[in-house]
N, C-alpha and C positions, 0 to 999 in steps of 0.2 A: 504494500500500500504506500504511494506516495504521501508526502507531507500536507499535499493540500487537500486531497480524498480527505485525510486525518482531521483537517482544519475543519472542514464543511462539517465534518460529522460530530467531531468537538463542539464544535460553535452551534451547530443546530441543537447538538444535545444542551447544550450551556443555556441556551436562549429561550429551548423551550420549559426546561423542566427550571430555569431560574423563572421565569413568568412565572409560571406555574404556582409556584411556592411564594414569589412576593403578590403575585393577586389574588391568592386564597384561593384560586377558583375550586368548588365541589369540596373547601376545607380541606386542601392539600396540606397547606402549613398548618392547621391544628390537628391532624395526624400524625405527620410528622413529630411535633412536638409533645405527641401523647404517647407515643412509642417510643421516643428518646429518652423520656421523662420513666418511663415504664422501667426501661434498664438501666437507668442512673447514670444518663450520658447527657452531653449537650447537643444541640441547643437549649435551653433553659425556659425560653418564652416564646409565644409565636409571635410577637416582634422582631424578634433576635431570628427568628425561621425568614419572616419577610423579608428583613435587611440582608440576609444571606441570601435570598433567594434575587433579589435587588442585584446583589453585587456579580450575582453569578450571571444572570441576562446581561446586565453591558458588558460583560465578559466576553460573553458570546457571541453578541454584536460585531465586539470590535474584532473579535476573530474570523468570523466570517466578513468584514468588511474589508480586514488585512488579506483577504482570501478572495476577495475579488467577485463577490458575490452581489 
């Protein structure tokens, strides 16, 4: 697999599944944080879920836009 095959797939994954989780959609991030919370791991809140999930879509963004999409 080339590096940008990798990038698109990265970055789609990053973009969608960060959406995902910073816009709650179907209470993605308060499952996530009810399952994290269940095994006494972090994220700690489903703020701290959002803002992760935030940080991960412009992640994604910018990789797939460095990739020429």
């Amino acid at each position: 697999m080339n590096s940008q095959v990798f990038d698109l797939m990265w970055g789609g994954a990053a973009l969608v599944g960060g959406g995902l989780l910073a816009t709650n959609v179907r209470g993605t991030a308060d499952w996530l944080q009810a399952m994290s919370y269940a095994y006494r791991s972090w994220p700690s809140s489903v703020v701290t879920c959002r803002v992760i999930g935030g940080v991960f879509a412009l992640a994604g963004a910018g990789v797939l836009i460095d990739a020429g999409l």
